[in-house]
C-alpha positions in Angstrom: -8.0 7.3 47.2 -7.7 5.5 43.8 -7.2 7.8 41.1 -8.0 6.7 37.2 -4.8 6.9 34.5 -6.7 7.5 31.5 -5.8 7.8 27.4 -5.0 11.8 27.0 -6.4 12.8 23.8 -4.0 12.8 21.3 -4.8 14.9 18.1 -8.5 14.8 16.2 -7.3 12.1 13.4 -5.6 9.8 16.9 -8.4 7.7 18.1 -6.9 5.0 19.6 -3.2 3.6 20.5 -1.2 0.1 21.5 0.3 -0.1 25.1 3.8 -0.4 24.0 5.4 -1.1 27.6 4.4 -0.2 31.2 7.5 1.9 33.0 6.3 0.9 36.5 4.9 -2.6 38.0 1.6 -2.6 40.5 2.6 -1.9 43.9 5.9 -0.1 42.8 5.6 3.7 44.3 5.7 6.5 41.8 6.1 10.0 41.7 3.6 12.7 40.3 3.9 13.5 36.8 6.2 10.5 36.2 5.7 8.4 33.3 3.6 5.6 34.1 2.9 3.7 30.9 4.5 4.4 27.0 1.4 4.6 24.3 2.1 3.8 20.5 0.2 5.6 18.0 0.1 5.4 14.3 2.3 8.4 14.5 3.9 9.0 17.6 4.5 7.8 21.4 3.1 9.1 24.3 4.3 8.7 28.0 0.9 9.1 30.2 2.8 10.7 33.7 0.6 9.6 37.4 -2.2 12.1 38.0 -0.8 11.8 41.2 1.9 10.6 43.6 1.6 7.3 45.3 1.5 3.2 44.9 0.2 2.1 41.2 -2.1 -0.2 42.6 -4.0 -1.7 39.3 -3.2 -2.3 35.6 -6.1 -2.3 33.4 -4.4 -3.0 30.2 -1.7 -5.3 30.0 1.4 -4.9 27.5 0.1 -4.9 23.4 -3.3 -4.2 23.9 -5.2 -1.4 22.0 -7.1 1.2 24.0 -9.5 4.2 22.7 -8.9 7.9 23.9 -10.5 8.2 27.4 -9.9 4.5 28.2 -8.8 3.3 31.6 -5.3 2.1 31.9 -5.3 1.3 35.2 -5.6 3.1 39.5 -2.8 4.8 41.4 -3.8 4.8 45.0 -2.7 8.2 46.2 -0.3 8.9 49.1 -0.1 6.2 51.9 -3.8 6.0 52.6 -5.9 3.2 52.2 -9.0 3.8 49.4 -11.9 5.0 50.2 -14.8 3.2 50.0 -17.0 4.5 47.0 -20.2 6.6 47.9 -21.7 4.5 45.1 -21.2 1.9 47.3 -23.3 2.9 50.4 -26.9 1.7 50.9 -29.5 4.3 49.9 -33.0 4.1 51.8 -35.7 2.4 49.9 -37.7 4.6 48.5 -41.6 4.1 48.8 -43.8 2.7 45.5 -45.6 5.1 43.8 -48.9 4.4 42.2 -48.1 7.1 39.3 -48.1 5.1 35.9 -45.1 5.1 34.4 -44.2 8.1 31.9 -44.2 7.1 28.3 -40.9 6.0 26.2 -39.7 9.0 24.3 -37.8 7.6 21.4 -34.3 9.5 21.0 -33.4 9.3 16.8 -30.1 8.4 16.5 -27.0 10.9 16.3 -26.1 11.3 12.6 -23.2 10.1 11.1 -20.5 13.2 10.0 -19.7 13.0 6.5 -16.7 11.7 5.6 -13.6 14.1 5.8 -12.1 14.8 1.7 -9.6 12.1 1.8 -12.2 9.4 2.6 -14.1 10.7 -0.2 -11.2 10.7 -2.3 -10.5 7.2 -1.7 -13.5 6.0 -2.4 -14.2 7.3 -5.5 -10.8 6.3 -7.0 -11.5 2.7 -5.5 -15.1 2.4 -6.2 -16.2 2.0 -2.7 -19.3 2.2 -0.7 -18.6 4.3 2.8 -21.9 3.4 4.1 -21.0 -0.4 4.3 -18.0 0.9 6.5 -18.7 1.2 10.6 -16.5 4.3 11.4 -14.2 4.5 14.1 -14.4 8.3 14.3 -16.2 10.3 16.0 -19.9 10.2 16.1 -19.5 7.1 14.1 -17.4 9.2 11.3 -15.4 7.2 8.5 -12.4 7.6 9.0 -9.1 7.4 6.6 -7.7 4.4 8.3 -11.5 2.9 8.2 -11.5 3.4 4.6 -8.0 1.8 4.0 -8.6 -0.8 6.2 -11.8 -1.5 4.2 -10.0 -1.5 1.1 -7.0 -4.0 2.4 -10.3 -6.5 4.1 -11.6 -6.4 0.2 -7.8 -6.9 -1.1 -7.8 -10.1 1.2 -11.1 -11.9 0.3 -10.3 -11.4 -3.3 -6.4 -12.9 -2.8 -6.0 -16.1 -3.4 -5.1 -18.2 -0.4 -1.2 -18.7 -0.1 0.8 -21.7 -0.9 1.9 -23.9 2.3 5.8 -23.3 2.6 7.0 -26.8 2.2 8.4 -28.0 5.6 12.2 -28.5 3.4 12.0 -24.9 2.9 12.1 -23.9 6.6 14.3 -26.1 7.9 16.3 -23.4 9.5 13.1 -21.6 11.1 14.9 -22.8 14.7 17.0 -20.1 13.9 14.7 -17.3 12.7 12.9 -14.2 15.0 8.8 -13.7 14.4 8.1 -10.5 16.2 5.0 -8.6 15.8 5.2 -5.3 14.0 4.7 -2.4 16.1 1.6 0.2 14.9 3.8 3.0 13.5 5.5 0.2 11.2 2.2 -1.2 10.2 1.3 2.8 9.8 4.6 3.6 7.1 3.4 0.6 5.1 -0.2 1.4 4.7 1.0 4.7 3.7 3.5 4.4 1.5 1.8 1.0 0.0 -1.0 4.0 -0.3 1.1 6.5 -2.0 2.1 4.4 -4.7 -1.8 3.4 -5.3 -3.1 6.6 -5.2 -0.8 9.1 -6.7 0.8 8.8 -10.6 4.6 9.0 -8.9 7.3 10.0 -11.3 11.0 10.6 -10.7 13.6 13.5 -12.1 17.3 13.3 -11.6 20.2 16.1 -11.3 23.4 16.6 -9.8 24.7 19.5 -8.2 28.3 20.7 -7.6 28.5 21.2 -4.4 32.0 23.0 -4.1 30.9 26.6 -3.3 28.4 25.3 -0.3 31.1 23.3 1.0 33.7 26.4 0.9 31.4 28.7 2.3 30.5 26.2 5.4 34.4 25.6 5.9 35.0 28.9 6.1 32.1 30.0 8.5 31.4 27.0 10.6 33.4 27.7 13.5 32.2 31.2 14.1 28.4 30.6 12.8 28.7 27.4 15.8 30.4 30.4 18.1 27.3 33.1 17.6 24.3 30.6 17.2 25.2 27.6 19.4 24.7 25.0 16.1 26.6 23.4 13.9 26.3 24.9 9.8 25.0 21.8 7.9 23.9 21.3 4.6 19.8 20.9 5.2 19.7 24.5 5.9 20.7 25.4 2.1 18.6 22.3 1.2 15.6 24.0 2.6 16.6 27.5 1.4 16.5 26.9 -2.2 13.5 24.8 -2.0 11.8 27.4 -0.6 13.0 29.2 -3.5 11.7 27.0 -6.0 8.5 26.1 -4.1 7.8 30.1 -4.6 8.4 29.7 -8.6 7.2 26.3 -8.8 4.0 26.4 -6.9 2.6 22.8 -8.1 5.0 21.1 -6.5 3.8 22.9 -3.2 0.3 21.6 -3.9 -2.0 18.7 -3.6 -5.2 17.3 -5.3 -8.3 17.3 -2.8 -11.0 15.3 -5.0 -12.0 17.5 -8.3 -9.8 20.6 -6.7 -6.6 21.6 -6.4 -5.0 23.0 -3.1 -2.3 25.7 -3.6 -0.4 26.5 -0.5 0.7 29.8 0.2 3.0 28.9 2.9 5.7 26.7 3.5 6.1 24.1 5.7 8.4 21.9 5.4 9.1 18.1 6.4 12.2 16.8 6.7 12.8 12.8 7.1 14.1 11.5 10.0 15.4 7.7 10.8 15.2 6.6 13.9 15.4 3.0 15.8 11.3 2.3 15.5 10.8 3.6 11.8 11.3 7.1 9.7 8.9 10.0 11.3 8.8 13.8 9.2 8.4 16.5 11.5 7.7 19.8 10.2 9.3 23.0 10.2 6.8 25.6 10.2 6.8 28.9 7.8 10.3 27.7 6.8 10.7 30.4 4.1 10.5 33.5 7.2 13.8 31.1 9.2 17.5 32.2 9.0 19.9 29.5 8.0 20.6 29.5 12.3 16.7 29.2 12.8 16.3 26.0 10.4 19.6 24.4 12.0 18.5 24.7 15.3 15.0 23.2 15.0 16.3 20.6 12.8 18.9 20.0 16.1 16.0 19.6 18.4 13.6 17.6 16.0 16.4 14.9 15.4 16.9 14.8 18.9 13.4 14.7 20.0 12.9 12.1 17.6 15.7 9.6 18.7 14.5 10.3 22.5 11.1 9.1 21.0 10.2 12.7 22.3 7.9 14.0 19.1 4.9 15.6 19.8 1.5 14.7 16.6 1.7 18.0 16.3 5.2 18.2 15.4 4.5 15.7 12.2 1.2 17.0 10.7 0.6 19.6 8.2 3.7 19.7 5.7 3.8 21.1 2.7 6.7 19.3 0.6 9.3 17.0 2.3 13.0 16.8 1.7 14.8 13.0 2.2 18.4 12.9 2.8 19.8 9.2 2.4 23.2 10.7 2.2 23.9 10.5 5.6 23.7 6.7 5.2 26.0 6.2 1.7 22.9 6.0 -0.9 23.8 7.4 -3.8 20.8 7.5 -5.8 16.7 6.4 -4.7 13.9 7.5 -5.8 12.1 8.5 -2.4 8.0 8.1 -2.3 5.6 11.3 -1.7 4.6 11.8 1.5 0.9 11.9 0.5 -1.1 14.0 0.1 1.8 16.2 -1.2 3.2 16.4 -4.3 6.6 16.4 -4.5 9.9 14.9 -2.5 13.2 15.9 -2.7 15.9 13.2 -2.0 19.7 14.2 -1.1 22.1 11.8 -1.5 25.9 11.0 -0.5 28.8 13.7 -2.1 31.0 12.2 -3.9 34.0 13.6 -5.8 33.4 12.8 -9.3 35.3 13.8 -12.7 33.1 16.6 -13.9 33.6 19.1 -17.4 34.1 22.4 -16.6 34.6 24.1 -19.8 36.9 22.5 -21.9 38.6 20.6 -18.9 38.0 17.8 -16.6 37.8 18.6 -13.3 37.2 16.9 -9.8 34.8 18.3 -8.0 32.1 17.1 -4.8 28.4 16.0 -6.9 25.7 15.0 -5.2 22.6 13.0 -7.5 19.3 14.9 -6.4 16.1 13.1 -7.2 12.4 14.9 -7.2 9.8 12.4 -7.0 6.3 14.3 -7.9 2.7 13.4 -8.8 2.6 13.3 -12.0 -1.0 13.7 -12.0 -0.7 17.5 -10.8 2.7 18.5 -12.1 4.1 18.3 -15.3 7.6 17.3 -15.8 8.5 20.9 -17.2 7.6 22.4 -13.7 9.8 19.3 -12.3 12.6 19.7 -14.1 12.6 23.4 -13.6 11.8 23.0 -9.5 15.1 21.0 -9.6 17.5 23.3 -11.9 16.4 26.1 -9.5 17.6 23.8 -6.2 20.5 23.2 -8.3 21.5 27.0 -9.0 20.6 28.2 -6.0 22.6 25.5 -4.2 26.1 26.1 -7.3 25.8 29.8 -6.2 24.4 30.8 -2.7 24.9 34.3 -3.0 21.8 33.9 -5.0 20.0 33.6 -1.6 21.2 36.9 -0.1 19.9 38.3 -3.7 16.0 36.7 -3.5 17.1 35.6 -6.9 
């Protein structure tokens, strides 16, 4: 019997997704529950397993083609077993004519349209733009974000003038050059962060933190920390300490602007950046101020992991509060990072560096490390960001604030 491989749902706001790559070939056998095909998202990838074990007989949807939740992606013919022949496809009897007059056309009104969800609304009163002109993707014909932003880069492109032909001179070396298309998720991070700096008023605070007592104390308990928790003491779990911290005196900067309101949140979840090999992804660690230092090393283990194995679940990414950046690990020494909309603030880490510093009334060498806060400026004022980032910095120049709730 042929059974269907269907799109799972993937999340409310994920409506449809790219075949990335098919893991098997028709007529190759496969096991139950083994991945069958690799779907792209505009925010994660999804392995669809067979229903069942047997031959994959038919592909559907061939390699870069976009497909809606519920869609067919192709038949796996279960065990050895020829198909069956479809009761759909057996001759029913005719049935005798009936002189009864046929019943009269009941007209159905059509479904109506959901209202568009805040951020839609948001958009297109900042942009000036008409959602009932736009054919929604959602459901029930719904407007959805992407719809809207789409919309708005369609508008963009009309109004554009048309580009200047690259004189033939100019590309004599296009022998040598790679066109490849970009995958969704890149096409996602552009749109969004091309968004972030349309929407939001983004502004940027520096500071610099010694980091000499956070080093010491991680020298001295890394083995036996590693020894009773299984995890290696880094830095991020400090990071996200005193952010928490300064989220709780600070709570603009753990807000966001939803049309004429603004949303406080009373909770504290975090995102912290990840790179990987298809593009930067921010899972999110839940209720981060109730975590031991252990708790947030350990989940930030199995995120990074998950992420590299291209293993992150949509519900892994959504919901954060306030994100922290850390383009340390790859030698930047200074950026300004850009929101993670619709939040309002971003905390960027950057490489330590042993730097002349006074200390008193003498020079001393000791490990700095820049910190940048990017924030919207249009929500918080640049006393509450220069105050967020002193209290990172003091918490971070002496820890044993933490153990003090100070």
């Amino acid at each position: 019997m042929s059974i269907e491989i269907k799109v799972p749902a993937m999340g409310e706001s994920v409506t449809e997704a790219t075949i990335a790559r098919w893991l098997k070939k028709e007529g190759e056998a496969v096991k139950q529950d083994e991945p069958l095909v690799e779907l792209e998202t505009d925010k994660v990838s999804v392995e669809v397993p067979s229903p069942v074990a047997g031959v994959l007989e038919h592909i559907e949807v061939q390699q870069g083609g976009t497909v809606g939740v519920g869609a067919v992606l192709g038949q796996v013919a279960e065990g050895a077993a020829a198909p069956k022949e479809k009761a759909s496809a057996i001759a029913e009897p005719a049935k005798p004519a009936t002189t009864k007059q046929p019943a009269p056309e009941v007209k159905t009104p059509p479904p109506q349209v959901p209202p568009p969800p805040p951020s839609v609304r948001r958009i297109a009163e900042e942009e000036k733009l008409d959602v009932s002109a736009i054919s929604g993707s959602g459901k029930r014909g719904q407007v959805t974000k992407a719809d809207a932003l789409g919309a708005l880069n369609a508008a963009a492109a009309k109004a554009a003038p048309a580009p200047t032909p690259v004189a033939e001179s100019a590309r004599r070396d296009s022998a040598r050059e790679e066109r490849v298309p970009m995958s969704r998720l890149r096409k996602t991070i552009a749109l969004r962060l091309k968004e972030s700096q349309d929407i939001a008023a983004q502004l940027t605070t520096f500071n610099e933190v010694d980091m000499s007592k956070v080093m010491g104390l991680r020298a001295t308990y890394k083995d036996s920390f590693e020894k009773k928790h299984g995890v290696r003491l880094g830095f991020m779990g400090f990071f996200v300490k005193a952010c928490v911290t300064a989220l709780k005196e600070i709570p603009a900067v753990n807000a966001e602007i939803d049309g004429d309101d603004i949303v406080y949140k009373n909770y504290y979840d975090l995102g912290v950046a990840v790179s990987t090999d298809r593009g930067l992804v921010v899972p999110v660690l839940r209720e981060a101020d109730s975590l031991s230092l252990a708790e947030i090393e350990e989940r930030i283990a199995y995120y990074g992991a998950r992420a590299r194995d291209n293993k992150l679940k949509l519900e892994d990414l959504l919901g954060g509060t306030f994100t922290i950046s850390n383009g340390g690990v790859f030698g930047s020494l200074m950026s300004t990072p850009i929101l993670n909309m619709p939040q309002s603030g971003i905390l960027g880490m950057h490489k330590i560096q042993n730097r002349p510093v006074a200390i008193g009334d003498k020079i001393e060498i000791r490990p700095m490390m820049y910190l940048a806060l990017s924030y919207d400026h249009r929500l918080v004022d640049g006393r509450e960001a220069v105050t967020f980032l002193v209290r990172v910095k003091e918490t971070l120049e002496d820890p044993q604030r933490l153990l003090l709730d100070l």
